[in-house]
N, C-alpha and C positions, 0 to 999 in steps of 0.2 A: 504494500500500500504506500501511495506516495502522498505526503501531505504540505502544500505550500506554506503552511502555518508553523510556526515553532510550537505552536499552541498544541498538547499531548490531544488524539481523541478520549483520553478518557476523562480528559476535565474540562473539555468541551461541553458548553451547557446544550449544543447543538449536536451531542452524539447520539446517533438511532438505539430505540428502544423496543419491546415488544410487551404488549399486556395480553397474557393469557388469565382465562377466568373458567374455572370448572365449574360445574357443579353435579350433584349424583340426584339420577332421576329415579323415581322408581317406578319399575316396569311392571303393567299391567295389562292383562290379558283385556283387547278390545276385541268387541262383539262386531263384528262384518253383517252391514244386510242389505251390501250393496252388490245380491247377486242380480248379476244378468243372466235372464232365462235362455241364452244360448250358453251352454256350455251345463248349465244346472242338472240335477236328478229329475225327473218325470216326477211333476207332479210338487214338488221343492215351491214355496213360495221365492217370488221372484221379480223383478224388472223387466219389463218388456217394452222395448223399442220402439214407440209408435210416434208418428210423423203430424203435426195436422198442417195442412195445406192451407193458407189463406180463400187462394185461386178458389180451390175448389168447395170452398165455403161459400165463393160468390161477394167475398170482403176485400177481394185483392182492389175494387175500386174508390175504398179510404182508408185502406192500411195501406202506407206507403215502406215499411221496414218492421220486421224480416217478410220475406213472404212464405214463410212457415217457421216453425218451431219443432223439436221433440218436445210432445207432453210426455210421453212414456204415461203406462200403467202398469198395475202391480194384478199376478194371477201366480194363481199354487194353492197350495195346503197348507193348513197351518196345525193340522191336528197332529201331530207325530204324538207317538208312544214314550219318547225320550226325551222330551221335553225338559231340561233343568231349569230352575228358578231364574238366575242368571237370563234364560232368553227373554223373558218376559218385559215388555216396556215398564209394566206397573206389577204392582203387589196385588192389587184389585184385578189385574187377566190372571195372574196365578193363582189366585182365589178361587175364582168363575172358572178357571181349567180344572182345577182340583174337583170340585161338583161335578162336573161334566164329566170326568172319569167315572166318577159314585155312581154316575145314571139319575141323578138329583136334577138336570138340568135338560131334558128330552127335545129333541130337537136341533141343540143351541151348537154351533158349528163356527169356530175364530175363524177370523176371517185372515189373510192376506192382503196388507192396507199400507198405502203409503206411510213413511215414518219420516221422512224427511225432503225438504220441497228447496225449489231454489226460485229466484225472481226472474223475470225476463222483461228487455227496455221493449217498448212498441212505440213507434211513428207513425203518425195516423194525424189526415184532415179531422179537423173540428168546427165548431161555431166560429173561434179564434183564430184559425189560421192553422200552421203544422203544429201537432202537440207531441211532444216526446213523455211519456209515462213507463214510469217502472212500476208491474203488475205483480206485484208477490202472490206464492206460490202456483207457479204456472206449471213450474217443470217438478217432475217423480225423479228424486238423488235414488231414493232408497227407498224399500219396501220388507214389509216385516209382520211378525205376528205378535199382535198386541196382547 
């Protein structure tokens, strides 16, 4: 290293430094229930790809942006035999599963329900002029048995 200064780098108030910073996470098992029904078990609650077309709504002449979207919807089973605690969104579906095992509950079949939603912007003629809006929960992230 060559240094034009008599000045040492080490008592240079201008010598490079580095700040590292740990910290210990602790690891926990997350719950995935963002299956896509391509690739799923027959029958598995799931995600399913579905497209809706403006056009073909007959909306494509005051929505000016997207001219479609994925809504996706969710199809499957939600009754498995091996159900642990853990999968359940609430304590109250764990409840109402428990009955429904007993035969306490005739009929009653969990359903396979979206569990998490995402927004999406639209551009569209109004009264106003062009309006940009963001429409929460348009789009299916995830899908699950409650």
């Amino acid at each position: 290293m060559h240094l034009k200064s008599p000045v040492s780098l080490e008592l240079s108030p201008n010598r490079p430094f580095l700040v590292l910073r740990t910290e210990t996470r602790i690891l926990r098992r997350v719950r995935r229930r963002a299956i896509d029904c391509v690739g799923a078990m027959h029958g598995q609650c799931c995600k399913e790809s579905f497209y809706v077309s403006f056009k073909a709504l007959g909306w494509d002449d005051w929505i000016i942006a997207p001219r479609g979207y994925f809504a996706n919807y969710c199809r499957g089973d939600c009754s498995g035999p091996f159900r642990t605690p853990d999968t359940f969104q609430t304590f109250h579906a764990h409840f109402i599963e428990e009955y429904r095992k007993m035969g306490l509950l005739n009929g009653m079949q969990p359903c396979c329900a979206p569990v998490k939603f995402s927004s999406m912007s639209l551009i569209y003629y109004g009264d106003d002029g062009i309006i940009k809006r963001d429409l929460p929960k348009m789009v299916v992230d995830e899908c699950g048995c409650p």
